[in-house]
C-alpha positions in Angstrom: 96.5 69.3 37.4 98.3 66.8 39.5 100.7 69.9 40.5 98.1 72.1 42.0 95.9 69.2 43.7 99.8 68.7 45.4 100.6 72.6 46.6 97.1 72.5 47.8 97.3 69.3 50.2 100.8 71.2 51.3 99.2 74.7 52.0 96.2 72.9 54.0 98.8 70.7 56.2 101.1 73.7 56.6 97.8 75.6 57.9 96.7 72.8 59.8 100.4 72.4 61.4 100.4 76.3 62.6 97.1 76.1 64.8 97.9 74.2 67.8 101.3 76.1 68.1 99.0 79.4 68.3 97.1 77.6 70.9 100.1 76.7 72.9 101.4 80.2 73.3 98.2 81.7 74.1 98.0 78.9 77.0 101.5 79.9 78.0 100.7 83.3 78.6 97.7 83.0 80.5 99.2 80.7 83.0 102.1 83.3 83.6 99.5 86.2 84.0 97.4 83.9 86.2 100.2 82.5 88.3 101.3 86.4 89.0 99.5 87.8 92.5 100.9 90.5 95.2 102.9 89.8 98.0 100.4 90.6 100.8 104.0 91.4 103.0 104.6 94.2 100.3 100.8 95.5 100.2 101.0 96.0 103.7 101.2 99.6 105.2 104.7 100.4 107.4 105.2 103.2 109.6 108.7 105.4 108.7 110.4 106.0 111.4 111.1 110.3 112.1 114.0 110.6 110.1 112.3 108.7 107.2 109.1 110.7 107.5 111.0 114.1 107.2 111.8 112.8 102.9 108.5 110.9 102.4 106.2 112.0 105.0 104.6 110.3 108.3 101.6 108.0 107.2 101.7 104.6 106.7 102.2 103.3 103.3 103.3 99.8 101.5 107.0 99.2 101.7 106.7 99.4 97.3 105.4 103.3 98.1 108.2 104.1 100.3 110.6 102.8 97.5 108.5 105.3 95.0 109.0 108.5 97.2 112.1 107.9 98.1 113.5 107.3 94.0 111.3 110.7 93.5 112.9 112.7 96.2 116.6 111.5 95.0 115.5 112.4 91.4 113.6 115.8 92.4 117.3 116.7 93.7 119.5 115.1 91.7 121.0 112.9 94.1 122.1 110.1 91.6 126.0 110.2 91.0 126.7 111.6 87.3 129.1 108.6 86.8 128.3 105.8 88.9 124.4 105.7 88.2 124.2 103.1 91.0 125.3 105.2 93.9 123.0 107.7 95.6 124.9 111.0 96.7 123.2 111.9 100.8 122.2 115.0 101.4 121.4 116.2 104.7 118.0 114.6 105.3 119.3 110.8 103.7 122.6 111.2 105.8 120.9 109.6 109.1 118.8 107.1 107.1 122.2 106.1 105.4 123.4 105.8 108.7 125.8 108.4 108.4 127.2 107.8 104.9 127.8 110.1 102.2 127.4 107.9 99.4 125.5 104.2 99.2 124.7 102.4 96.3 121.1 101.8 95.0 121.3 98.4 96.6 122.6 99.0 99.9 119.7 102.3 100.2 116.9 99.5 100.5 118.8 97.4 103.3 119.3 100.8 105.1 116.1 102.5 104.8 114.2 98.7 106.0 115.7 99.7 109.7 114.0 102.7 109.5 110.5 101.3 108.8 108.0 99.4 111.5 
């Protein structure tokens, strides 16, 4: 009898030992998901310049939208080099946004198309 009185005071201070570490991880992630907000810089709307607004059109939209339609139009055509997945192949309406080259990489693009927004 002494045996089972034993595993029973271990299974109640193993249980007991297992709720405040739930409780800590549930804390954790609601500070990260209430310490997350939008950049009001990125939320606001930008004017493309006319050789931006011939690949994703003239109205103003957040500089995250103009990222969007400008990874869809270099998808839609395939402009993503087959080996190098990080450069991005011009074609004739991303030559003058590239500023005249004929291949950038995926990180350079961004820096590039920023001169071309207002």
């Amino acid at each position: 009898m002494a045996k089972k009185a034993k595993k029973a005071a271990k299974a109640a201070k193993k249980s007991v030992a297992k709720k405040p570490a739930a409780k800590k991880a549930v804390k954790k992630v609601a500070k990260k998901a209430a310490a997350r907000k939008p950049n009001a810089a990125f939320m606001r709307p930008v004017t493309p310049s006319a050789t931006l607004a011939t690949v994703i059109g003239d109205k103003p939209v957040p500089r995250t939208e103009v990222t969007k339609k400008l990874w869809a139009y270099i998808k839609k055509n395939g402009l993503q080099d087959a080996k190098n997945r990080r450069m991005i192949n011009a074609d004739d309406k991303l030559k003058p946004i590239f500023g005249g080259k004929g291949q950038v990489s995926m990180f350079d693009m961004t820096k590039l198309v920023g001169k071309h927004l207002k």
